[in-house]
N, CA, C and O atoms as a Tinker XYZ file with bonds, in Angstrom:
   332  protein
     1  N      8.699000    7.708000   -9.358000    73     2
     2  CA     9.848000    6.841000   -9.201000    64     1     3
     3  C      9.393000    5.397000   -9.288000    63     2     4     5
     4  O      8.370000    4.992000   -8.735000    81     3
     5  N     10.111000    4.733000   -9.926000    73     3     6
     6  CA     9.944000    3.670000  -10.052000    64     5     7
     7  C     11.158000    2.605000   -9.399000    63     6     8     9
     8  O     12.340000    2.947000   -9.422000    81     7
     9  N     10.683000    1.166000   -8.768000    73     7    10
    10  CA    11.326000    0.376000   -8.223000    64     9    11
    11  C     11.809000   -0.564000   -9.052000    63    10    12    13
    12  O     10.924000   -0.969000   -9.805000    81    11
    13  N     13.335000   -1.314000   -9.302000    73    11    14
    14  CA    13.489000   -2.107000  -10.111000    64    13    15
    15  C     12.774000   -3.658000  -10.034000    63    14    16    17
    16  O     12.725000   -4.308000   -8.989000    81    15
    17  N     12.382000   -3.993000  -10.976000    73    15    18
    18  CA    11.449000   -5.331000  -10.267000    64    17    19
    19  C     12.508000   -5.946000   -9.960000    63    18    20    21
    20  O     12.091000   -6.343000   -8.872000    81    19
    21  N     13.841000   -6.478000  -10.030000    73    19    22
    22  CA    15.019000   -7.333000   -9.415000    64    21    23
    23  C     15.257000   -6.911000   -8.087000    63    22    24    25
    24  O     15.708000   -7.697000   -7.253000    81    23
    25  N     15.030000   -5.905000   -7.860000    73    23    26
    26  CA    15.296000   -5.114000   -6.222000    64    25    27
    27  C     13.706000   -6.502000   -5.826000    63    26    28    29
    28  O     13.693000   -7.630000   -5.334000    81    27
    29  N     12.724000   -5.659000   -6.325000    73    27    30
    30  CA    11.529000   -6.317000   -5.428000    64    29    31
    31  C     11.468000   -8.058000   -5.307000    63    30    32    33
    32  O     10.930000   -8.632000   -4.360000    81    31
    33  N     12.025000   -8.650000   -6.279000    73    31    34
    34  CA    12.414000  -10.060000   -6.112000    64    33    35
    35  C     13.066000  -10.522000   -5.445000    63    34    36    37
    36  O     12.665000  -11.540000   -4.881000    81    35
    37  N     14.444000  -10.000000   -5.155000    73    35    38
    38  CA    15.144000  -10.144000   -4.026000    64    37    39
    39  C     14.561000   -9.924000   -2.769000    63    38    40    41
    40  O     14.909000  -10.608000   -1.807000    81    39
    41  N     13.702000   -9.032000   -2.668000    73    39    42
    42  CA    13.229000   -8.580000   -1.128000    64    41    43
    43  C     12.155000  -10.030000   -0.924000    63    42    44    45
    44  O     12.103000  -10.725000    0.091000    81    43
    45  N     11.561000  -10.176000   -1.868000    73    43    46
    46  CA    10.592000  -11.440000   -2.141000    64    45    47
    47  C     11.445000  -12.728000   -1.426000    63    46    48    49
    48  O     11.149000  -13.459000   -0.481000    81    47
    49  N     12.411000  -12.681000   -2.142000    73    47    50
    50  CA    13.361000  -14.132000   -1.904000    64    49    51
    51  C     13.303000  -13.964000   -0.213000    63    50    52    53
    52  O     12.665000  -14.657000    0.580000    81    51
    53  N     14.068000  -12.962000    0.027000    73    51    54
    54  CA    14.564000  -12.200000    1.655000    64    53    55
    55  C     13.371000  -12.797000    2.390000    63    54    56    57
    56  O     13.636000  -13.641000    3.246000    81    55
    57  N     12.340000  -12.541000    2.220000    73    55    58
    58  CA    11.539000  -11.950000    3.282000    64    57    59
    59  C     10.254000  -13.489000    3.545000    63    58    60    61
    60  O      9.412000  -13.717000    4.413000    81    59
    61  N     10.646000  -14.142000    2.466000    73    59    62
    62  CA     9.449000  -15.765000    2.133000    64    61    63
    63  C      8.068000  -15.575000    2.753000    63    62    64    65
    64  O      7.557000  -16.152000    3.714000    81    63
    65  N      7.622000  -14.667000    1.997000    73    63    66
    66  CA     5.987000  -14.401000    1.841000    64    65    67
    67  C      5.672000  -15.230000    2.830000    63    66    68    69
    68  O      6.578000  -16.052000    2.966000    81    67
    69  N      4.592000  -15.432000    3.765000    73    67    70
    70  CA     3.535000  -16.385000    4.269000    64    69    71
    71  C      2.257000  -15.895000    3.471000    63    70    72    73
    72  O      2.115000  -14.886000    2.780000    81    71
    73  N      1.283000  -17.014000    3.803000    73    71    74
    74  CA     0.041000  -16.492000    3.420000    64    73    75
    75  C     -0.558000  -15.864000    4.049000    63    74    76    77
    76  O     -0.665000  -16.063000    5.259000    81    75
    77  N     -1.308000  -14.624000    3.232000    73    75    78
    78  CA    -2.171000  -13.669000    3.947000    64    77    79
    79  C     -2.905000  -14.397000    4.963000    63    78    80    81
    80  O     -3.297000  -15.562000    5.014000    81    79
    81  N     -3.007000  -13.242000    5.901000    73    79    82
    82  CA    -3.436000  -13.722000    7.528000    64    81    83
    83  C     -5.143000  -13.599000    7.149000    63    82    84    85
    84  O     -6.036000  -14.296000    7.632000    81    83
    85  N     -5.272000  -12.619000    6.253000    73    83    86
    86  CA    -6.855000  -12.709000    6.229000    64    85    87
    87  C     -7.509000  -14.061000    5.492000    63    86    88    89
    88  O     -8.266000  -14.580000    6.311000    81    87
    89  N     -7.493000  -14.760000    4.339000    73    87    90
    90  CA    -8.023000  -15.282000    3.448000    64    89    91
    91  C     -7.130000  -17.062000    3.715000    63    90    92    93
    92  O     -7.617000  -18.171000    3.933000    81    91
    93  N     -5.395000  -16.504000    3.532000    73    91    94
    94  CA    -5.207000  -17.758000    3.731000    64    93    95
    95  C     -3.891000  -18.197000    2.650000    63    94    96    97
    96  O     -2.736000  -18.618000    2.720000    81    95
    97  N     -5.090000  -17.722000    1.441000    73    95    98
    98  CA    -3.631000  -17.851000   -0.233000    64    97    99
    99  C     -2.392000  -17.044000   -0.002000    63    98   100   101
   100  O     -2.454000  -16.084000    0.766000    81    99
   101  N     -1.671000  -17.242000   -0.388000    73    99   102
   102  CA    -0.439000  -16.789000   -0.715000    64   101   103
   103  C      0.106000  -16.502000   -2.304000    63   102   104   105
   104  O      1.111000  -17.016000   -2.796000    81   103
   105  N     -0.682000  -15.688000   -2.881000    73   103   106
   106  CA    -0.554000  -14.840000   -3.843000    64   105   107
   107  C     -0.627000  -13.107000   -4.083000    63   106   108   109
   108  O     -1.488000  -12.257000   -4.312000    81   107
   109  N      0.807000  -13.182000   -3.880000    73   107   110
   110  CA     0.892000  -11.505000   -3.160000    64   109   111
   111  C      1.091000  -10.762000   -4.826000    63   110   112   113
   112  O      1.174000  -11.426000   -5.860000    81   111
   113  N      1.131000   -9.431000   -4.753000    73   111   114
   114  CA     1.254000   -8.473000   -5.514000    64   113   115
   115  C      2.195000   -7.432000   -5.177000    63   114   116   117
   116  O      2.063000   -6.994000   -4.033000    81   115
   117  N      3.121000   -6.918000   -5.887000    73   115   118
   118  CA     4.036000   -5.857000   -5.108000    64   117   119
   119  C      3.996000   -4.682000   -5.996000    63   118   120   121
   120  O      4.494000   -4.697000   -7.122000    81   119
   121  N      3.205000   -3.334000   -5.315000    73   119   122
   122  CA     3.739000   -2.304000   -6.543000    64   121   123
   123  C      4.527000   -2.079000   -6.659000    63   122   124   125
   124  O      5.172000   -2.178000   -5.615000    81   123
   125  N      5.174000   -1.681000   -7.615000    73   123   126
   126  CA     6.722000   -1.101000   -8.063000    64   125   127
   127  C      7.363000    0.189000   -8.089000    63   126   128   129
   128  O      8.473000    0.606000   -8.422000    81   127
   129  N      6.213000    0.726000   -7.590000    73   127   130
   130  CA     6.054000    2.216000   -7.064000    64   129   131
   131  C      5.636000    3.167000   -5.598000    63   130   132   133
   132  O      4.573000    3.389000   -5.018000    81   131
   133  N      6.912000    3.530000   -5.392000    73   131   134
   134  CA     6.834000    3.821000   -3.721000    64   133   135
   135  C      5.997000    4.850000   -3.269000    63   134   136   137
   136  O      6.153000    5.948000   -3.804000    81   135
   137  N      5.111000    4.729000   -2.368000    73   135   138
   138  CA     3.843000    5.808000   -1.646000    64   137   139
   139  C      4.320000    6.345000   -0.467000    63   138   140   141
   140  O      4.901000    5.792000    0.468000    81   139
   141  N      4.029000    7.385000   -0.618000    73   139   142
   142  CA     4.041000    8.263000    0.986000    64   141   143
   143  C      3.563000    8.239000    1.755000    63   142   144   145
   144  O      2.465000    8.506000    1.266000    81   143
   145  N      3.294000    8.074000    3.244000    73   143   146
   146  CA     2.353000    8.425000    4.375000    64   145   147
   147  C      3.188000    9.208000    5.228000    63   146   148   149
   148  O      4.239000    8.981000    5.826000    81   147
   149  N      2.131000   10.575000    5.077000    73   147   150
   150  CA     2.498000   11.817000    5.887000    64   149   151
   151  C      2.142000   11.935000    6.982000    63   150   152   153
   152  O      0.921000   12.084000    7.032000    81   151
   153  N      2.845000   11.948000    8.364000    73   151   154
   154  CA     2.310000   12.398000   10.042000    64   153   155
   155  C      1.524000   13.876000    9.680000    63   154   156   157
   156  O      1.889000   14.790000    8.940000    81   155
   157  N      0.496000   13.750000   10.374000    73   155   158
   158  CA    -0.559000   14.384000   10.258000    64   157   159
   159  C     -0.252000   14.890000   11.699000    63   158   160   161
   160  O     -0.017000   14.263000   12.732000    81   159
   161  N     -0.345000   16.540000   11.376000    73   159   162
   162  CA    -0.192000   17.116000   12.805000    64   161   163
   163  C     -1.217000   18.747000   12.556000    63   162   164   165
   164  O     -1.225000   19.669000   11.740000    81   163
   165  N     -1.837000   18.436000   13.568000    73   163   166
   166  CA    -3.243000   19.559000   13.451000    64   165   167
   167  C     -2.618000   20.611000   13.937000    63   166   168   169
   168  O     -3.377000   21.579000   13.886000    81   167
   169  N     -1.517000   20.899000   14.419000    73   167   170
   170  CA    -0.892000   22.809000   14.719000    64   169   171
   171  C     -0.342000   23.465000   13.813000    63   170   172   173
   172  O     -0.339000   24.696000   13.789000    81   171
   173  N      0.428000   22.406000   12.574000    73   171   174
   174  CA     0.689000   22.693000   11.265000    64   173   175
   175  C      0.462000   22.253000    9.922000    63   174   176   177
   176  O      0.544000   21.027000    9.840000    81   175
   177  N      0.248000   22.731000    9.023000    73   175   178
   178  CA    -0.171000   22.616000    7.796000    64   177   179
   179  C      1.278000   21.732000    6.740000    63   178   180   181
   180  O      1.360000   21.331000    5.579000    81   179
   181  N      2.130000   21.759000    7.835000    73   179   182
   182  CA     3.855000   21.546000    7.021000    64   181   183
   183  C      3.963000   20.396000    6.922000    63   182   184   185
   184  O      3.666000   20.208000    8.102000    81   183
   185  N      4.191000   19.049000    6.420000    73   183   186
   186  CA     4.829000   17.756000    6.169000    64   185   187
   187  C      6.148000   17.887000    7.388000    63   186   188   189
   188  O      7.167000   18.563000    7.254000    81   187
   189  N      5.809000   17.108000    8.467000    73   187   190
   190  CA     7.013000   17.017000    9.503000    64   189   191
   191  C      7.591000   15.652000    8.915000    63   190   192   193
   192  O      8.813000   15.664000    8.762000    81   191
   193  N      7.130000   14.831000    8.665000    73   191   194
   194  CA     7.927000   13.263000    8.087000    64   193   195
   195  C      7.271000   12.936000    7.440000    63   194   196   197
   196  O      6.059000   13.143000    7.495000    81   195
   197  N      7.898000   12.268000    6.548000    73   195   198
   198  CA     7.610000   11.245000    5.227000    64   197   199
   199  C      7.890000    9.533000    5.567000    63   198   200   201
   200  O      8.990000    9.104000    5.913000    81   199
   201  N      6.695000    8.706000    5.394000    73   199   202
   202  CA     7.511000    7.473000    5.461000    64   201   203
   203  C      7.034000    6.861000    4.209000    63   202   204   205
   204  O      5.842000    6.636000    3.996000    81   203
   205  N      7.918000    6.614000    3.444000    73   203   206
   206  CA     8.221000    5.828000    2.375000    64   205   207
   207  C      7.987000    4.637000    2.488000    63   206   208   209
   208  O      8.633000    3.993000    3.313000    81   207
   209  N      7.090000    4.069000    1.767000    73   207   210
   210  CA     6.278000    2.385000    1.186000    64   209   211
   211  C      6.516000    1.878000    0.324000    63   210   212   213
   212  O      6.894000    2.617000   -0.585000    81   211
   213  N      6.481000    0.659000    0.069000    73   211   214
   214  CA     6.211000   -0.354000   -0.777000    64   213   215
   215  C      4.163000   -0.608000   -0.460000    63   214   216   217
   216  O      3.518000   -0.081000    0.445000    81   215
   217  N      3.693000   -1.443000   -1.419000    73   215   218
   218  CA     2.094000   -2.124000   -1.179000    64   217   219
   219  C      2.515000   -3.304000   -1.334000    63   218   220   221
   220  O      3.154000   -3.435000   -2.378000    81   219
   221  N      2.399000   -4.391000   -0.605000    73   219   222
   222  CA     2.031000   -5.581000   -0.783000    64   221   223
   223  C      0.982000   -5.990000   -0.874000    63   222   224   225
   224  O      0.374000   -6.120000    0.188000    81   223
   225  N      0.268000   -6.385000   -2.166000    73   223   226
   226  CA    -1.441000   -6.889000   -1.887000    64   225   227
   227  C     -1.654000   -8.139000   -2.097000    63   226   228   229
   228  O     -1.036000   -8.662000   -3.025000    81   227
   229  N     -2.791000   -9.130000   -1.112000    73   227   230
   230  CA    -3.100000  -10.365000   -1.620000    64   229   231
   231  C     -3.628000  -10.288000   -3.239000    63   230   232   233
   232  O     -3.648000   -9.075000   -3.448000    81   231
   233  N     -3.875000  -10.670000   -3.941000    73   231   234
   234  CA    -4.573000  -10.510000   -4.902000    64   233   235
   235  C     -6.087000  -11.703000   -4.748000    63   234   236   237
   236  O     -6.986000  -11.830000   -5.579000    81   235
   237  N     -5.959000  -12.344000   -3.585000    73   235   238
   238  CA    -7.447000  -13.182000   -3.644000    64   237   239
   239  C     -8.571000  -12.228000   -2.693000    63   238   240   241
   240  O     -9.786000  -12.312000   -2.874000    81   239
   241  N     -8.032000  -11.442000   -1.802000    73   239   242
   242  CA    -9.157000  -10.874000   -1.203000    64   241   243
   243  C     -8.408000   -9.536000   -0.774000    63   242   244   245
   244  O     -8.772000   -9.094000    0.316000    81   243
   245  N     -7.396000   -8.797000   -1.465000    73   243   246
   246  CA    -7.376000   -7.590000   -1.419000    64   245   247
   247  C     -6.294000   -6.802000    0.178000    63   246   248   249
   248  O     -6.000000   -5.624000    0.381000    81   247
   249  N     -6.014000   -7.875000    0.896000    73   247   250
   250  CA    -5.248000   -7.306000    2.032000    64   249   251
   251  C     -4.338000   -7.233000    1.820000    63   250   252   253
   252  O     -3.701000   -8.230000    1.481000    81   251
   253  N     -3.525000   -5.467000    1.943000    73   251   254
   254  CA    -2.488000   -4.654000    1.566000    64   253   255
   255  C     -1.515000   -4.427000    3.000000    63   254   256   257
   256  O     -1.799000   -3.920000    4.085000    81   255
   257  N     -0.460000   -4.939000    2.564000    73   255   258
   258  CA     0.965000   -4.750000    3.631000    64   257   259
   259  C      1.356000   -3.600000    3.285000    63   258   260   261
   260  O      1.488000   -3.118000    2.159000    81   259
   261  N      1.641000   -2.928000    4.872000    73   259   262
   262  CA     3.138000   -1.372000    4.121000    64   261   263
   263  C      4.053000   -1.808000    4.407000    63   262   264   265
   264  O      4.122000   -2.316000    5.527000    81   263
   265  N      4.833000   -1.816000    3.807000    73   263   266
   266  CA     6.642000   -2.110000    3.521000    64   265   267
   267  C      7.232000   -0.480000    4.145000    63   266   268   269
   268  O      6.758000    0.558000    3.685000    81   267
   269  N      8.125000   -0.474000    5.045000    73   267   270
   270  CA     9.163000    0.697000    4.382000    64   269   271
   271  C      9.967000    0.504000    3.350000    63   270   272   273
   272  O     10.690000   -0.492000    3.322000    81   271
   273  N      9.965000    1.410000    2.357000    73   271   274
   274  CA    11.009000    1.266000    1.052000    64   273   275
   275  C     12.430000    1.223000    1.840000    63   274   276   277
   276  O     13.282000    0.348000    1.684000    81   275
   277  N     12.490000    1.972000    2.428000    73   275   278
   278  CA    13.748000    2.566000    3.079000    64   277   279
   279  C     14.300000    1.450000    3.958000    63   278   280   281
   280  O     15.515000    1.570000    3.798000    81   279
   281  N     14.081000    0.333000    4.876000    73   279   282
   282  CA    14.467000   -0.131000    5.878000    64   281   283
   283  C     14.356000   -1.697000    4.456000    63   282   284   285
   284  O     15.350000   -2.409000    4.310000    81   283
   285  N     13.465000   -1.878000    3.872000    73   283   286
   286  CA    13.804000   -2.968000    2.784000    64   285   287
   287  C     14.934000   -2.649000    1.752000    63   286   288   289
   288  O     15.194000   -3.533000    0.936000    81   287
   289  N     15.337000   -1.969000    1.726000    73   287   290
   290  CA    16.751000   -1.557000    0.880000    64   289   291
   291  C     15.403000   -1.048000   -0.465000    63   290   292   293
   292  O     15.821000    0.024000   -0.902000    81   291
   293  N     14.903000   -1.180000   -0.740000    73   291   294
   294  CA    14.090000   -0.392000   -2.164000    64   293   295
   295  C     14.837000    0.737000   -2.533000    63   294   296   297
   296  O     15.198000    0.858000   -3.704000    81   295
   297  N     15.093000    1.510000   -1.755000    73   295   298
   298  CA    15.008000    3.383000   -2.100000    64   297   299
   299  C     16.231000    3.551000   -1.111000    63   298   300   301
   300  O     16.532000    2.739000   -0.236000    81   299
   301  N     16.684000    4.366000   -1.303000    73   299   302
   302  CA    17.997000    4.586000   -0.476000    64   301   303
   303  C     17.537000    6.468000   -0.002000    63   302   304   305
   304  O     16.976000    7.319000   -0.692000    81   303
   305  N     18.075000    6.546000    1.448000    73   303   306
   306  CA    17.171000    7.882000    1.631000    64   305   307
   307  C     17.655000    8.780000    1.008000    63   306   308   309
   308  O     18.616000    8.478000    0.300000    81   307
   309  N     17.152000   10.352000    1.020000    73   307   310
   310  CA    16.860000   11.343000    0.688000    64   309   311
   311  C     19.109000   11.929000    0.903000    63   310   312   313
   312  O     19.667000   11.586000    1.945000    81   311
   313  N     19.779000   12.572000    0.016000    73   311   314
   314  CA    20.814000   12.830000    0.138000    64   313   315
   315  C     21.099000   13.650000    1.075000    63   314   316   317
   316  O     22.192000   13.265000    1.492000    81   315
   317  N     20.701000   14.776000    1.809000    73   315   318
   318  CA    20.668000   15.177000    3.204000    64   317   319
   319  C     20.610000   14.326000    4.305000    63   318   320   321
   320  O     21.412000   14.450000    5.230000    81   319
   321  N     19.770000   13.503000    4.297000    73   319   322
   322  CA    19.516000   12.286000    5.406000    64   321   323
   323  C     20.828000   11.546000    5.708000    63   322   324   325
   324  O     21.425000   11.295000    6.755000    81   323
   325  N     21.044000   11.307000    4.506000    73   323   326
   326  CA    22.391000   10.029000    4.845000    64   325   327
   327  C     23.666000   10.539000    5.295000    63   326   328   329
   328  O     24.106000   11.684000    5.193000    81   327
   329  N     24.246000    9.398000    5.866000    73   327   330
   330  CA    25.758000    9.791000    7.229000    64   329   331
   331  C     26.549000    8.928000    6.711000    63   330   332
   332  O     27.671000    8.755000    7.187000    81   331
């Protein structure tokens, strides 16, 4: 799946970058493609939740933000989910 880059510009506009806390610059990177991080639970082998990302990366020294796709408007949830 892919993110529209006009979605991610807007969130850009929204959100007015600061500069990375590590380095300092403020030259971010946004993939355009949303990642998963799965809760890890050692009694089962099953995916209990999904949380849906964006990457924000500096591009001068590499420090990566997680975004929720979902709570930034990116991705709209899963059609069961929604009320």
């Amino acid at each position: 799946m892919q993110i529209k880059r006009e979605k991610i510009e807007q969130y850009l506009k929204k959100i007015q970058a600061k500069p990375c806390a590590l380095c300092g610059h403020n030259d971010w990177t946004v993939m355009d493609r949303p990642f998963s991080l799965i809760e890890y639970d050692e009694s089962i082998y099953e995916v209990s939740y999904q949380y849906v990302t964006i990457t924000i990366c500096c591009k001068n020294c590499g420090n990566t933000l997680l975004i929720s796709a979902r709570v930034a408007g990116l991705i709209e949830p899963p059609k069961e989910v929604q009320k």
